[in-house]
C-alpha positions in Angstrom: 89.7 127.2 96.1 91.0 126.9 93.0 90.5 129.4 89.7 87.7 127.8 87.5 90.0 127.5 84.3 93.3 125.7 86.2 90.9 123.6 88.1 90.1 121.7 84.9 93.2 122.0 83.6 94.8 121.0 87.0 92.1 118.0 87.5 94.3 114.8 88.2 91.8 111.6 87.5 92.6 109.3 90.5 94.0 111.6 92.5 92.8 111.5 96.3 91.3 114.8 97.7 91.3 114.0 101.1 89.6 112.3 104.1 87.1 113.3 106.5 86.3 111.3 109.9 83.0 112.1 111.5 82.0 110.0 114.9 78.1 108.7 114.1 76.0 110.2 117.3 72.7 110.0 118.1 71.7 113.6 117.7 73.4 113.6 113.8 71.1 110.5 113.0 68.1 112.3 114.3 68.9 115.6 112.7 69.4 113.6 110.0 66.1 112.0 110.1 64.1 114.4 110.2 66.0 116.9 107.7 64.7 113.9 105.1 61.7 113.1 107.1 62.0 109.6 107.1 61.0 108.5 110.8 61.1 104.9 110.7 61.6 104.1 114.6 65.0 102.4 114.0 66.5 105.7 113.1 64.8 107.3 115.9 64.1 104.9 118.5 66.5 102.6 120.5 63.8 99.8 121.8 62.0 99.8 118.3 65.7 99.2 116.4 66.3 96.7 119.2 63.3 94.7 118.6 64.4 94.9 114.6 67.5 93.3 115.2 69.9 95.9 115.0 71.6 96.1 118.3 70.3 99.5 118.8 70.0 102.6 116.4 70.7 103.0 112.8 71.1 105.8 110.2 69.0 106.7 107.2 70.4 105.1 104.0 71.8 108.0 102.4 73.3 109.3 105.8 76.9 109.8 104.7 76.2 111.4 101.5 75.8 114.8 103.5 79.6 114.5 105.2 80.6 114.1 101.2 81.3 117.7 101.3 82.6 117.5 104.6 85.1 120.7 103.9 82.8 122.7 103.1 81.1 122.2 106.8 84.7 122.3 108.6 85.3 125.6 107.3 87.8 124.6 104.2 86.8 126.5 100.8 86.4 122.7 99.4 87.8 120.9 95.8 85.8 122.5 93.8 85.4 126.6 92.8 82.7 128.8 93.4 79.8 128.8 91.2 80.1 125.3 90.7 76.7 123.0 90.5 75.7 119.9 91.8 74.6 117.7 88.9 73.8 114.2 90.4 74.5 112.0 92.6 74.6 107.8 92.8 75.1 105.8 95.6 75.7 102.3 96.3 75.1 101.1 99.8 76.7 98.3 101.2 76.4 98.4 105.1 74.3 100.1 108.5 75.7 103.3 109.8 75.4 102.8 113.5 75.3 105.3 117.0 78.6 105.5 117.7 80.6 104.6 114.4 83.4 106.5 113.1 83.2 107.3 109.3 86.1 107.6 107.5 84.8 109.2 103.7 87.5 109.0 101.5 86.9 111.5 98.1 89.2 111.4 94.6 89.2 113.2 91.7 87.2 111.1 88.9 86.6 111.5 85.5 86.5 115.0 83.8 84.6 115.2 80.7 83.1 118.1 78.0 79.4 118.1 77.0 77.4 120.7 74.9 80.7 122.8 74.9 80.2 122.8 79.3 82.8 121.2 81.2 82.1 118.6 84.4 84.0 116.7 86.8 83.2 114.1 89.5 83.6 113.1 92.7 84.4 109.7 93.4 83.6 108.7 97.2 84.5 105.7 99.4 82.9 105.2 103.1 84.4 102.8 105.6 84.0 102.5 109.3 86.2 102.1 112.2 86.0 98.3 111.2 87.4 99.1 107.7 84.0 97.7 106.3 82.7 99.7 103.2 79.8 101.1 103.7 79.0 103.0 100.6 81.3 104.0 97.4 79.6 106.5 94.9 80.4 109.5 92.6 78.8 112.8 92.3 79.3 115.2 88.9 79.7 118.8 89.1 79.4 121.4 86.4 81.6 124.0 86.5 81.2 127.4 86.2 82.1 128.9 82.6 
């Protein structure tokens, strides 16, 4: 973790932070499910997301945008210093997560930027499978602590 002035001073736009691989089980898709409480039966039943077309069963939406902070849950201190808030979030999905896909979320420094005297940075994230299909590129901003 870095000191909250050299982090902004030390903020490289572009820069890639690192990569986290997490292997898509059934039990994170249902934990998953029910943490948003979204039970649609293709995210929770094989037969149902069988009869949908979807070759068995498939993730919320917005699945991978818990692993986006991925050091954080692998014990790392993380990108960003303590105190720092979560602003927002956007999302663009492109493709199914899937039982038994390997996620590869790639995150790099974005943009830093100064408003009302306050200083933010983003996230920029890229999702891919095992396939090297995108699944999901988004950015998330972060204001950090004064």
């Amino acid at each position: 973790m870095m000191e909250k002035d050299s982090l902004w001073e030390l903020w490289e736009v572009g820069k890639e932070l690192g990569v986290s691989t997490v292997f898509v089980t059934k039990e994170l898709i249902f934990n998953y499910a029910n943490a948003v409480e979204d039970y649609d039966p293709i995210f929770l039943n094989p037969s149902d997301a069988e009869k949908a077309g979807f070759g068995g069963i498939v993730a919320p939406p917005s699945f991978h945008a818990q692993f986006t902070y991925m050091k954080w849950a692998i014990g790392d201190k993380g990108w960003l210093s303590q105190g720092t808030v979560h602003v927002r979030q956007e999302l663009k999905f492109r493709g199914l997560v899937r039982e038994g896909d390997q996620l590869f979320i790639r995150v790099k420094a974005g943009n830093k930027f100064k408003k009302n005297g306050k200083k933010f940075v983003e996230l920029e994230i890229i999702v891919d499978n095992q396939k090297k299909e995108n699944l999901c590129i988004g950015k998330s901003v972060f204001l950090l602590p004064s």
